[in-house]
C-alpha positions in Angstrom: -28.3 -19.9 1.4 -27.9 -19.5 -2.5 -25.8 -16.4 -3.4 -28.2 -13.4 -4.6 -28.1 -13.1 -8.6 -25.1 -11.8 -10.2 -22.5 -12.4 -7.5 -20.2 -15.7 -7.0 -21.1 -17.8 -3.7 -18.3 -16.4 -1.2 -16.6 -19.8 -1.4 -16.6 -19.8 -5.3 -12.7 -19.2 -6.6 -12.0 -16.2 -8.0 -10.3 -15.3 -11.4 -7.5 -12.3 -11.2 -9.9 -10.4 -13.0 -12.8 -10.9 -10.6 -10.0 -10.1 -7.7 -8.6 -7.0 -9.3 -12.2 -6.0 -9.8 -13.5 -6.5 -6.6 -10.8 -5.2 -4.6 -9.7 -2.0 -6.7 -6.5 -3.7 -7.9 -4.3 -3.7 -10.8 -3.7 -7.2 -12.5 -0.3 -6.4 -12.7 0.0 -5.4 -9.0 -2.0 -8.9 -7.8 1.3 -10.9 -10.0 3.9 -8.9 -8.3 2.3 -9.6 -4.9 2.5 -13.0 -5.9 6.4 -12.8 -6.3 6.8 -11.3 -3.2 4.5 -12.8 -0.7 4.8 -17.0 -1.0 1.8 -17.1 1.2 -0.3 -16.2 -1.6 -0.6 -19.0 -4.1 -4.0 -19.0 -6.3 -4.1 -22.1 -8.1 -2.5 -22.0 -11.9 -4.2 -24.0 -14.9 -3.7 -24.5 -17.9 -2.4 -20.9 -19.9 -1.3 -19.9 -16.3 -4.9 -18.7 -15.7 -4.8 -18.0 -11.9 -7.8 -19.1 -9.6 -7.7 -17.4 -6.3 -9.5 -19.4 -3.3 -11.2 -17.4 -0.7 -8.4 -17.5 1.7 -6.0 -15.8 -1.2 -9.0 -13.2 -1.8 -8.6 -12.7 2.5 -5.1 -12.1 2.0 -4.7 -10.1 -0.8 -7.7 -8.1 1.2 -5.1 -7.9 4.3 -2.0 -7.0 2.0 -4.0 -4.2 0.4 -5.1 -2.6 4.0 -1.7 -3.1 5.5 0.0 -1.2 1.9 -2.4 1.5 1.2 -4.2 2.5 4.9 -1.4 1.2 7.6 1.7 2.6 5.6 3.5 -0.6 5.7 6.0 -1.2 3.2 5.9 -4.3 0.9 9.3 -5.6 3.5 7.3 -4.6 6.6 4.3 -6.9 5.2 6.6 -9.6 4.3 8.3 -10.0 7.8 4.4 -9.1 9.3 3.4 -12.2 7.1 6.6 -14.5 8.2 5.8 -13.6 12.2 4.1 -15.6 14.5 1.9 -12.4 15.3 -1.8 -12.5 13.9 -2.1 -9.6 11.3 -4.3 -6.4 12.0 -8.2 -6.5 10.5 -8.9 -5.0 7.6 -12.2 -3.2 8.3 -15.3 -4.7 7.0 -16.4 -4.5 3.5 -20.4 -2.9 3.6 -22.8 -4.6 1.3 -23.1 -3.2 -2.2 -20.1 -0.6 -1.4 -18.0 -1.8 -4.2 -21.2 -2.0 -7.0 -22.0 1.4 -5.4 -18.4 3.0 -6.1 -18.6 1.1 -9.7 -21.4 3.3 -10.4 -20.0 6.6 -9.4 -16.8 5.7 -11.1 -19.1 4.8 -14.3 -20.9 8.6 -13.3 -17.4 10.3 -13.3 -16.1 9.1 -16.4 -19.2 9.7 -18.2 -18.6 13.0 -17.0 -15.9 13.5 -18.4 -16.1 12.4 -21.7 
């Protein structure tokens, strides 16, 4: 089934951008995880433009949850990551919620201007 219009099959890789976009995440947070988890190793071309594949998108998804809604540490991740137990879900992501937030973000800066 084709992907509807204006979103990237879910198999598609991913730029850092499109990442950091979709998950809420600073550039410069996605390159330190990078230095700190070697699980997660988008592919690099030429410039160092980073290509995350779906499997790097799942893990940066897990990383976040584990950081920012389970309280773990960027240590307690690592050895979480390096043990042979399965890490926790993150909960699913609803349909349209992150277009939806984009548009109340969009709203609130408005706003404020």
């Amino acid at each position: 089934m084709p992907a509807p219009s204006g979103t990237k099959d879910p198999a598609a890789f991913r730029t850092i951008g499109e990442v950091s976009a979709e998950l809420g995440i600073a550039q410069h947070i996605l390159r330190y995880w990078e230095s700190r988890f070697p699980q997660l190793k988008p592919l690099q071309r030429a410039g160092n433009r980073r290509y995350y594949r779906p499997e790097d998108v799942e893990l940066v998804r897990r990383i976040h949850h584990l950081l920012t809604s389970q309280g773990y540490t960027v240590r307690g991740v690592q050895q979480l990551l390096k043990g042979k137990e399965p890490l926790p879900e993150p909960p699913p992501v609803e349909e349209g919620l992150v277009d939806a937030l984009k548009r109340v973000r969009a709203e609130l800066t408005a706003a404020i201007s």
